[in-house]
FILOMI-950689 format. One record per residue (C-alpha): residue number from 1; x, y, z. Coordinates in steps of 0.1 Angstrom, whole numbers, plus 5000, padded with zeros to 4 digits. Layout:
NUM	X	Y	Z
...
***
This chain:
1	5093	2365	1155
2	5113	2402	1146
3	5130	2412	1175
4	5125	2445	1191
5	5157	2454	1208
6	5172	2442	1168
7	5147	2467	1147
8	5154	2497	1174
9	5191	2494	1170
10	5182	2489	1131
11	5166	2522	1128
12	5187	2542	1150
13	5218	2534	1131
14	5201	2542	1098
15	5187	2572	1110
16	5222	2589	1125
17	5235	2575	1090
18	5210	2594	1072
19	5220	2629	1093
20	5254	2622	1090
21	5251	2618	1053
22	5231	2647	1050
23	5260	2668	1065
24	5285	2653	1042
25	5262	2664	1009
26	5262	2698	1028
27	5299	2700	1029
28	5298	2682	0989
29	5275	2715	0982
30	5298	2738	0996
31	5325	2724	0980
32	5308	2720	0950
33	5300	2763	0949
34	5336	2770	0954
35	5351	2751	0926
36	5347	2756	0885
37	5361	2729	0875
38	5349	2692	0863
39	5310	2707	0877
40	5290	2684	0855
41	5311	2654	0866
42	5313	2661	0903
43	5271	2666	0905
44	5267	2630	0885
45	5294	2612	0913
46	5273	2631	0941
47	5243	2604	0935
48	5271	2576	0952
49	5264	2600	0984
50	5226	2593	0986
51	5237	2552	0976
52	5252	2552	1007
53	5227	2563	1028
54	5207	2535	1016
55	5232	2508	1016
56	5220	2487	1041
57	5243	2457	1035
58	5257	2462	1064
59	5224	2445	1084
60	5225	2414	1061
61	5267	2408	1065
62	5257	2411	1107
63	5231	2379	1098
64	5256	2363	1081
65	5232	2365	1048
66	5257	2371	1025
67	5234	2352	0995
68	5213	2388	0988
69	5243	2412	0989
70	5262	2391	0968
71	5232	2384	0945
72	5227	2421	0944
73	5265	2432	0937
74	5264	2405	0907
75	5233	2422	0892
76	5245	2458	0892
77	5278	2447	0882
78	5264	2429	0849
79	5237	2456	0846
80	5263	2486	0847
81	5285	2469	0823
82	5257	2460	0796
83	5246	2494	0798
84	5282	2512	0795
85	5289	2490	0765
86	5248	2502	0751
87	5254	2542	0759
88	5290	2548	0762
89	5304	2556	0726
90	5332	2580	0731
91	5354	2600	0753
92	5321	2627	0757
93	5302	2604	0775
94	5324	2607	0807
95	5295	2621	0822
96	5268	2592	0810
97	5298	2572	0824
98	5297	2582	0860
99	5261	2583	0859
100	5254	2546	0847
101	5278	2538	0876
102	5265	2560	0907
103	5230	2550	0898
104	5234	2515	0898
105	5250	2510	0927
106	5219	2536	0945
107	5191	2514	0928
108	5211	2485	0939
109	5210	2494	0974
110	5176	2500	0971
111	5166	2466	0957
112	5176	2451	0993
113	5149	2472	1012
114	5117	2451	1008
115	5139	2422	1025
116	5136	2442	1054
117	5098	2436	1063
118	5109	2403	1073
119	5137	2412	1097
120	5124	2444	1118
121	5090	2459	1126
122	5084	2499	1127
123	5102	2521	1150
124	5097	2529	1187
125	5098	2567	1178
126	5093	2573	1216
127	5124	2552	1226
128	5150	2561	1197
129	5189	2566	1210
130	5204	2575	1178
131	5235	2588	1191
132	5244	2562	1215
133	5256	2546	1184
134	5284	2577	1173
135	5313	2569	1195
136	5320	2528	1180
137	5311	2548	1150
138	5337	2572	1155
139	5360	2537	1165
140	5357	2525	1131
141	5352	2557	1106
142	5392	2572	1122
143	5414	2539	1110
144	5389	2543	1078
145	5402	2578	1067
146	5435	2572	1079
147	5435	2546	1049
148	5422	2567	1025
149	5445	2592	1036
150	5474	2573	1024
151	5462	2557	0997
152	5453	2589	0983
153	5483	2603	0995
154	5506	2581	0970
155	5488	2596	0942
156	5487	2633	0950
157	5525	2639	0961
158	5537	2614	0929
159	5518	2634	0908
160	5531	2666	0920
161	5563	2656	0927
162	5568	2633	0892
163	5541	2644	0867
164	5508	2635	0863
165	5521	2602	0842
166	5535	2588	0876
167	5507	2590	0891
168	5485	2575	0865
169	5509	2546	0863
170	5510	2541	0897
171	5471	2542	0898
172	5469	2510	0870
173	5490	2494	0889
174	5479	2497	0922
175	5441	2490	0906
176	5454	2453	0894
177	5466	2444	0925
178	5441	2456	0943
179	5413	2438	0918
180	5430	2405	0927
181	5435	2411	0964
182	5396	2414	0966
183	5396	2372	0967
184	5415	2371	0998
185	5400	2404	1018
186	5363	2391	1011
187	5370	2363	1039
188	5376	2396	1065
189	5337	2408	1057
190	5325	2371	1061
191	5341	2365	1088
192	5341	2395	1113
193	5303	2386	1123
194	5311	2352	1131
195	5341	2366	1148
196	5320	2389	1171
197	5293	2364	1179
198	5317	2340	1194
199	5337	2367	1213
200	5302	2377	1226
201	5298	2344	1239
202	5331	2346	1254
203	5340	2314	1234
204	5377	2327	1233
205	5390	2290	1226
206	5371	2287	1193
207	5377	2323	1183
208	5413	2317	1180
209	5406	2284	1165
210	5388	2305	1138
211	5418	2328	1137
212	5443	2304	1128
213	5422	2283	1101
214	5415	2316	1087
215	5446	2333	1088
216	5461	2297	1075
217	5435	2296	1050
218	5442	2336	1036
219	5477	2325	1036
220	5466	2295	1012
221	5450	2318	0989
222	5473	2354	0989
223	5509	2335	0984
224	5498	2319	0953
225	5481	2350	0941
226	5513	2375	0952
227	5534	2355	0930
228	5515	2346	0904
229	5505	2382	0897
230	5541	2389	0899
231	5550	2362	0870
232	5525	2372	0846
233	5525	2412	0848
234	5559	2416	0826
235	5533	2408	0800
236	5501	2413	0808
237	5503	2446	0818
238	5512	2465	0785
239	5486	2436	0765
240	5460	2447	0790
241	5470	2485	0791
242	5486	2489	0762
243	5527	2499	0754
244	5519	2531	0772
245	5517	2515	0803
246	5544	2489	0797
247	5563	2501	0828
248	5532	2489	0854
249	5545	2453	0841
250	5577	2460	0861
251	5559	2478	0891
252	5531	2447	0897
253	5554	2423	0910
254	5570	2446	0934
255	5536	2457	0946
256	5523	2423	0949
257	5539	2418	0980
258	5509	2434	0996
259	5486	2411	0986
260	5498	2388	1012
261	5505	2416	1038
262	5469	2429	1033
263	5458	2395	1034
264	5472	2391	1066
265	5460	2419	1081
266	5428	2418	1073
267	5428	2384	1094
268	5446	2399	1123
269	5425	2433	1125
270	5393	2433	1104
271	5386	2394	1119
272	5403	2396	1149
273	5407	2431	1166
274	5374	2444	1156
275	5353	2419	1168
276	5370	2418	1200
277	5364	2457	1203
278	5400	2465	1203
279	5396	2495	1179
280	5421	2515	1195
281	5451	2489	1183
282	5432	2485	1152
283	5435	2526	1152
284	5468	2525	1156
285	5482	2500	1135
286	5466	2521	1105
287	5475	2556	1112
288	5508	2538	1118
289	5509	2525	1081
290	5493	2564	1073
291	5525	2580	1091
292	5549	2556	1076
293	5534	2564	1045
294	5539	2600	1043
295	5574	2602	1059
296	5587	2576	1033
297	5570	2589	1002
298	5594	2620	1001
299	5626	2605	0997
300	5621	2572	0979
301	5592	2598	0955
302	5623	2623	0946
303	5646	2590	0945
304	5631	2566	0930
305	5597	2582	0909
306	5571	2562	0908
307	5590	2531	0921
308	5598	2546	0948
309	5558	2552	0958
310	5548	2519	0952
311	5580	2504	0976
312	5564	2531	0997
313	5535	2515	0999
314	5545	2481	1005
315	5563	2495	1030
316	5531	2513	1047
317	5512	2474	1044
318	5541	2457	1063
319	5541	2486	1090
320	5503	2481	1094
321	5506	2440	1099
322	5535	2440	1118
323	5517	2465	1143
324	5489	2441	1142
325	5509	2411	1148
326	5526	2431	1177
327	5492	2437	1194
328	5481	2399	1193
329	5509	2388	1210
330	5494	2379	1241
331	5466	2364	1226
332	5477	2343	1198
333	5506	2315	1198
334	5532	2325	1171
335	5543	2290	1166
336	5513	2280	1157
337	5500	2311	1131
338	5527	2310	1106
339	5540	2271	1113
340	5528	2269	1079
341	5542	2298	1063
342	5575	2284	1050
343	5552	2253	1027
344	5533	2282	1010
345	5563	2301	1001
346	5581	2274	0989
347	5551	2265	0969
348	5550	2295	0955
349	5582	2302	0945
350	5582	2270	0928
351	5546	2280	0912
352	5567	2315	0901
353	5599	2299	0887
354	5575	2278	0863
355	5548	2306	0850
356	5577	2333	0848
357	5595	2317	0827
358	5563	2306	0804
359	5557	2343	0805
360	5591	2350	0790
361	5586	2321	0761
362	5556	2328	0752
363	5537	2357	0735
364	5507	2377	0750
365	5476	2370	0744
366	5445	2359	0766
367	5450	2319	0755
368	5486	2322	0769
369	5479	2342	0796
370	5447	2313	0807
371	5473	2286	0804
372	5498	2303	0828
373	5470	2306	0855
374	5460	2273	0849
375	5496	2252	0851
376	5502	2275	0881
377	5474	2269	0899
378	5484	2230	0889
379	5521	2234	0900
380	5504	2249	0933
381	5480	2224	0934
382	5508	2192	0934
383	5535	2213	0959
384	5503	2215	0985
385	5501	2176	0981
386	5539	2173	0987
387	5542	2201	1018
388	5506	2192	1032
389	5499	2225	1053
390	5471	2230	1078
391	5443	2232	1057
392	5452	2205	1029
393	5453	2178	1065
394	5418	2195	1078
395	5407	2184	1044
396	5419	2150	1045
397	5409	2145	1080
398	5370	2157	1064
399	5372	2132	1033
400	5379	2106	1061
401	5348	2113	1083
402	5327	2118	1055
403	5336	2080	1044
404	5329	2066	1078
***
């Protein structure tokens, strides 16, 4: 049977997302009459506006249906690349570019519409609230551009500051780490619902319990992946980028740190703080990494260069999770969330020592590179054996009650 009270709140969150959307293409428009610059490209990107007013991804995440959004990411994905390597011959197809890539992602979002039929009935036009819904809204969309604001903000004030060659080595960089670090945040999206369900049933037992096997279990994955990606970018990097990026090979590793700091915080806030409606802290802890952000870039920018931006933004990552970690206090025992911590680093420092120095011997190539992953992720593999964290014994304790 489709709920009522579930299709209302469905269409009056869609609905103040379609006005609110509407005044963000107005403000696109107005910006778009005032400038005379990249025109052509900035209309094609304006079709990702109108994608998100039809992404409704966020409905299936709150079922905990995460087989059609991943189903339809996987499609556009393979889709948009098949058809960038068909239409895209040259640099003058920037524009066909961005188009193949807004487009997608707009008929993707649309390809999860007829599911709907299934989960909510028409609206009660009579009995719509649509701005009930704008203050948690609000909540949630401040911490957002505060994070935009300082990730943007790196760019910007190195490439004004250092040249524009900074900024784009910064920007390759910062996109590798960030491509990895997408493992370990993914857990955040599956997780908040399941989060928020259990505080609503005032379960607050098992919703630590889920906070501690999860931040235990994003510790697993990001302190392998931090220092992996640090033993392999010496030279991967300029293979994968070519000698004119040479130099992101020796600003990876330092930025890998945040792999495990987002990692971390995306347990404490995104799984923890948001579901139990403390947005405020959640608000906090971000602008904090925002403010840190721009106070440090200055000196360590005119230092340091582009070094100096990326310790920056470690910097900013450790400032936001160490906020976090202040505000569960109360909640949470230390003791018991990072009682692991010291196996996984010792793991992986072990796992580092090992690849590093078969990054050093031998040459570059995607064969070598497949065989460092692999023997790490072995080396990894046997030191979890030996150290037995948290979620190697929940395994064993499994195999055992699957035999009986």
């Amino acid at each position: 049977m489709i709920s009522k009270k579930r299709s209302q709140s469905f269409w009056e969150i869609n609905f103040m997302r379609f006005i609110t959307i509407i005044g963000a293409y107005v403000a696109f428009g107005i910006f778009f009459m005032l400038t005379d610059k990249y025109q052509e490209f900035y209309l094609a990107q304006s079709w990702q506006i109108l994608a998100a007013a039809l992404d409704i991804s966020w409905f299936f995440m709150g079922l905990e249906d995460f087989g059609k959004t991943v189903l339809r990411n996987f499609a556009v994905k393979i889709v948009s690349v098949v058809m960038i390597f068909m239409f895209v011959k040259n640099a003058g197809d920037i524009n066909l570019y961005i188009l193949i890539l807004t487009l997608s992602t707009l008929f993707g979002n649309l390809t999860l519409w007829p599911y709907m039929r299934r989960y909510v009935r028409k609206p009660d036009w009579s009995n719509l609230h649509i701005w009930r819904h704008l203050r948690p809204s609000l909540a949630l969309f401040v911490p957002q551009i505060a994070t935009q604001i300082y990730l943007v903000l790196n760019k910007t004030m190195l490439g004004s500051m250092d040249g524009v060659d900074s900024s784009g080595y910064y920007e390759y960089a910062d996109r590798i780490v960030k491509l990895v670090l997408a493992v370990v945040t993914a857990t955040g999206t599956v997780m908040l619902p399941r989060m928020a369900n259990t505080f609503a049933k005032k379960d607050f037992k098992k919703l630590n319990e889920y906070l501690y096997r999860s931040f235990d279990f994003v510790t697993l994955l990001s302190v392998p992946m931090a220092f992996g990606t640090a033993a392999v970018a010496p030279k991967f990097a300029p293979w994968f980028m070519g000698q004119d990026f040479a130099i992101t090979g020796k600003l990876i590793p330092i930025e890998s740190i945040i792999i495990v700091m987002i990692a971390w915080s995306s347990a404490l806030g995104t799984q923890y703080l948001l579901p139990i409606g403390k947005n405020k802290e959640y608000t906090i802890s971000v602008t904090g990494g925002a403010v840190a952000n721009l106070v440090l870039n200055v000196p360590l920018i005119i230092w340091l260069g582009v070094y100096g931006a990326i310790i920056s933004t470690v910097l900013s990552e450790i400032v936001v999770t160490a906020i976090q970690v202040f505000f569960v206090r109360s909640k949470v025992e230390y003791s018991r969330l990072f009682s692991g911590l010291w196996k996984y680093l010792l793991s992986g420092a072990v796992m580092y020592a090992v690849v590093y120095t078969m990054n050093v011997r031998l040459n570059a190539g995607f064969k070598q590179f497949a065989l460092q992953i692999i023997v790490g992720m072995i080396v990894y593999g046997i030191m979890m054996l030996i150290t037995r964290p948290a979620p190697v014994r929940y395994l064993g304790i499994l195999r055992e009650k699957i035999r009986r």
